[in-house]
N, C-alpha and C positions, 0 to 999 in steps of 0.2 A: 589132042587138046582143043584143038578151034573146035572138032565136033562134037565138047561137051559145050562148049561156050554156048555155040548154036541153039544147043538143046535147052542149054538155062535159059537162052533168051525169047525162044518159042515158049518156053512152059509159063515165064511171066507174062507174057503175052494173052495167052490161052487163059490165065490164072482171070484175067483183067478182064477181057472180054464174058468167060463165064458168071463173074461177079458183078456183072453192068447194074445190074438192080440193084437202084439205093433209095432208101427212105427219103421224104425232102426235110431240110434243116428246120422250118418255120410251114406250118399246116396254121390257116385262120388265124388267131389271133395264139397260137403257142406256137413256144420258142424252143429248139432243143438244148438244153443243158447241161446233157450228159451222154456218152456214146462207150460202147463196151463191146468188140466183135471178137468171138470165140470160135476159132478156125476147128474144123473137124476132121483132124490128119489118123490115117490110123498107118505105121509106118511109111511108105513113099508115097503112098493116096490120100488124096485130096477130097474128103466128100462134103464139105459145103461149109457151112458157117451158121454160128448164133448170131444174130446183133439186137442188143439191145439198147433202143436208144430212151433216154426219158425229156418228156418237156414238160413245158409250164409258161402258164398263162397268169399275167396280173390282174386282170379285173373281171369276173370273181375269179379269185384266188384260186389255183387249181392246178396238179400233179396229174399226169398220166405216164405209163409206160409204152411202149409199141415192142412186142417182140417180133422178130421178123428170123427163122427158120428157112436156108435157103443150097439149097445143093441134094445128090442123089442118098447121102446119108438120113436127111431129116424126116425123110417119105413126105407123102399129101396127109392132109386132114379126115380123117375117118368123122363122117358125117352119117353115123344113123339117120333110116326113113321114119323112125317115132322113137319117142326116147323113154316111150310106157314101156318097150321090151326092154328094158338097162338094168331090169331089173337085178341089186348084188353090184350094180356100176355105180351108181351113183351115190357119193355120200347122203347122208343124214342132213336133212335142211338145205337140201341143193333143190336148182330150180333150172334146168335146163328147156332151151327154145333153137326148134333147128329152125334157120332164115334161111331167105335168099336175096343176096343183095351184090347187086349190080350181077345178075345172074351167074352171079358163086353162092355155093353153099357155106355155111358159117354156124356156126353154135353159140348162141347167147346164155353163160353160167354166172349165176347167181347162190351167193354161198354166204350164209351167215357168217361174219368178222373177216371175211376177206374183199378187193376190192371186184367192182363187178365186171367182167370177162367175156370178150368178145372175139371170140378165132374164126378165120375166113382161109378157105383154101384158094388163096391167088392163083393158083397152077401150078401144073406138076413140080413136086418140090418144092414149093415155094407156101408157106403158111405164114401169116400177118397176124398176131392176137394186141389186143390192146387191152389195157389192165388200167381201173381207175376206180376211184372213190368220189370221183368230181362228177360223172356223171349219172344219169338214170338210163333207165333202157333205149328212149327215143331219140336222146342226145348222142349215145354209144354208137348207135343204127348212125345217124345224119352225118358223126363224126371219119365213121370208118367207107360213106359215100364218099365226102369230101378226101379223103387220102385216096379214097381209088383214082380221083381223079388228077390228081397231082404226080402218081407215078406211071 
């Protein structure tokens, strides 16, 4: 019996230490609002987690989401070197741009009625997309600096 204790109390442990990475609450002038984390168990294994958090800003008025993808289930960000070979991949009215920012690669998509999209492969297992209607392409780029720099 103590040697299951033990064991429950190293796995919480181990659970904590592997999930250290966390989005920060308040990025410039947005607040977050809302927070949703969707664990990725497939029976006794642990393979990482969704989180999604969403903020907002009051002056200009403005919604964004951060998904953040983190553990050995979610894999890395597959970052084509041109995105003219995608051809059959790419919907109809999409507008895909591979970056490089804070020397990670990231895909900027662009998609008639949906908001515009930005995934960054933070490291191994670890994917950051930000989803928003609030901004343009420059502001998305300058936005997803500034969070690199906060975590």
């Amino acid at each position: 019996m103590l040697k299951k204790i033990i064991l429950t109390f190293l796995f919480v442990i181990f659970s904590s230490v592997v999930f250290a990475f966390e989005l920060p609450d308040k990025i410039k002038d947005w607040h977050l609002v809302s927070e949703f984390v969707t664990p990725l168990i497939a029976g006794e294994k642990d393979f990482g987690r969704v989180v999604y958090k969403n903020y907002e800003r009051e002056s200009p008025k403005g919604f964004l989401q951060i998904i953040m993808t983190d553990g050995t289930g979610t894999g890395n960000l597959y970052v084509p070197s041109d995105t003219n070979n995608s051809k059959g991949v790419i919907p109809f009215n999409s507008d895909y741009k591979v970056l490089e920012i804070s020397g990670k690669k990231a895909i900027l998509e662009t998609q008639e009625n949906l908001p515009l999209s930005l995934a960054l492969n933070y490291s191994d297992n670890i994917i950051i997309t930000i989803e928003s209607y609030s901004f343009n392409e420059n502001e998305i780029i300058r936005f997803m600096e500034e969070l690199l720099t906060k975590i």
